[in-house]
C-alpha positions, 0 to 999 in steps of 0.5 A: 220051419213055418215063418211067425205070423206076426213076422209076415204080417211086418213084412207086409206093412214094410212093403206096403210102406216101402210103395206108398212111399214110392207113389208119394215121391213118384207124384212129388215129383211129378207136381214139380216138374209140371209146376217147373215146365209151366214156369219155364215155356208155359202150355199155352207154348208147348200146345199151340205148336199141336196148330201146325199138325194135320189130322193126315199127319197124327193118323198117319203116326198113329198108324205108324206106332201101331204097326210097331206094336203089332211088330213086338207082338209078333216078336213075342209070339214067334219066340214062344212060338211052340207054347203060344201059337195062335195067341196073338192078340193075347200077345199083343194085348200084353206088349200094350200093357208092358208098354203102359206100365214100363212108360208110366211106373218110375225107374224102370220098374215096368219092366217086371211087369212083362214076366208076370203077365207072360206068365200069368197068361201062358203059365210060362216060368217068369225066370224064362221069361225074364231071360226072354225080355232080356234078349229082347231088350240087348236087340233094341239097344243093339238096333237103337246104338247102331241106327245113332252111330251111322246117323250120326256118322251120315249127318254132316253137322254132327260129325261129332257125335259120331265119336260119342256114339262109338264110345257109347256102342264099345262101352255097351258091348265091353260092358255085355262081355264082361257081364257074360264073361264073369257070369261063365266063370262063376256059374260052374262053381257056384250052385245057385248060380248054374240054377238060376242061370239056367233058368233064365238062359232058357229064354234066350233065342236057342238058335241062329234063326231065332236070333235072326227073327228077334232082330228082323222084328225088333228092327221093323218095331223100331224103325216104324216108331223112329219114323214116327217120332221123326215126322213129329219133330220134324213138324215142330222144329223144321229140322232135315228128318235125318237129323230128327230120326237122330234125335229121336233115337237119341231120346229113346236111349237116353230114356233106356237109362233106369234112372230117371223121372216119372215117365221117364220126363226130363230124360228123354228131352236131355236126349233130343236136345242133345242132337237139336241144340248142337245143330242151331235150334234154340233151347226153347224151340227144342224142348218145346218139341221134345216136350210135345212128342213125349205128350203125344207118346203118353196119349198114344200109349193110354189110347193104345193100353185101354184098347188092349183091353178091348182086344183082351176082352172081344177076340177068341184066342184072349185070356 
């Protein structure tokens, strides 16, 4: 039965309202919260801090940042490696664009944005895909909650986030479980469960190796991007790198959270104070870094997005 028309184009206008109003609360809120932090510690704070930075410094955490894209990249490549061999760039150039719009777009909604493109570029399915991203993104939590638990165990000051970290690791995994527990229970007795599971599972690592290989690269992406983070903060705040790493880390699984502000602003900063206020740093001097690195992170991910356009349009193997 064909649909009315009329009834698409209503549908059509609720979407277009529905994002309009998305964009109007999105930029609503980001006017507050610039208006808030002008208030608060005011820029003139917050960049000045920029003054103790060395040129060597950024490069060297720009280099650092790069080489953890290029690890995500290669993630993606070798794991449709049979359908895109020979495609990086084009792999690259669609991890910079992911990573662009998934910093940028509020709620997470960025994420929705890496089956599209990998379907656009490769004509794979966007449930295989999707399922594809999911596996990457139980990798990265895996790493970040493990690296948080034995940093937080190995700092003698933090001693107790370390019970927090556990509780943080066993809720994860009991809570991985039980979702993949009651997804087996009902997909046999449920038609258009097993349908659309199936889907999706096929993008799931099909083997040890493959696995091994997800968490190898995810392991080199994120610790590469940590070390950087750490060097800044460790710049602003003069704190031990361990206890910045921690930090760092802290912030990136905080911002994981699909809740949360424009750029992820406010959540990411909540992360790292968490680590640097426990440990003596005042709440001025903290946010002011927590500030700075997550302006640096904004710069790095525009510079390195509108360079992906480049990488898409002057190398032989782009689309």
């Amino acid at each position: 039965m064909l649909t009315p028309l009329h009834s698409s184009d209503q549908s059509d206008n609720r979407l277009r309202t529905n994002t309009i109003v998305q964009l109007s609360l999105w930029l609503l809120t980001a006017v507050v919260l610039v208006l808030l932090f002008d208030h608060g510690l005011g820029w003139d704070r917050t960049l000045q801090a920029w003054s103790t930075m060395s040129v060597g410094q950024l490069t060297i955490c720009f280099i650092l940042l790069s080489v953890s894209y290029l690890a995500r990249a290669a993630r993606l490549h070798s794991h449709f490696s049979s359908e895109i061999s020979g495609h990086f760039c084009r792999c690259l150039r669609i991890v910079l664009h992911h990573n662009f719009f998934n910093n940028i777009l509020p709620m997470k909604t960025g994420e929705v944005v890496f089956p599209l493109l990998i379907h656009r570029h490769f004509g794979i399915k966007i449930s295989r895909a999707a399922g594809a991203l999911f596996s990457f993104r139980i990798a990265d939590l895996v790493f970040l909650s493990l690296l948080s638990l034995l940093l937080a165990m190995l700092s003698m000051h933090l001693l107790e986030l370390a019970g927090s970290a556990v509780l943080f690791f066993l809720i994860v995994m009991a809570a991985g479980c039980l979702l993949l527990l009651i997804i087996f229970k009902f997909r046999r007795s449920v038609t258009w469960i097993d349908k659309y599971w199936g889907q999706f599972k096929s993008g799931f690592p099909s083997n040890h190796g493959m696995m091994w290989t997800i968490f190898i690269w995810t392991t080199l992406a994120w610790s590469t991007k940590l070390i950087a983070y750490a060097l800044i903060l460790t710049v602003f705040v003069k704190s031990l790198f361990s206890v910045s790493l921690l930090a760092a880390a802290s912030g990136e699984l905080a911002s994981s959270i699909p809740i949360h502000t424009p750029a992820a602003f406010g959540t990411f900063e909540s992360g790292i104070l968490a680590v640097l206020i426990p440990v003596g740093f005042d709440t001025k001097t903290a946010l002011t870094a927590a500030l700075n690195l997550h302006l640096f992170i904004l710069a790095n991910t525009v510079l390195l997005a509108a360079l992906g356009l480049l990488i898409g349009r002057h190398s032989d193997d782009s689309g």
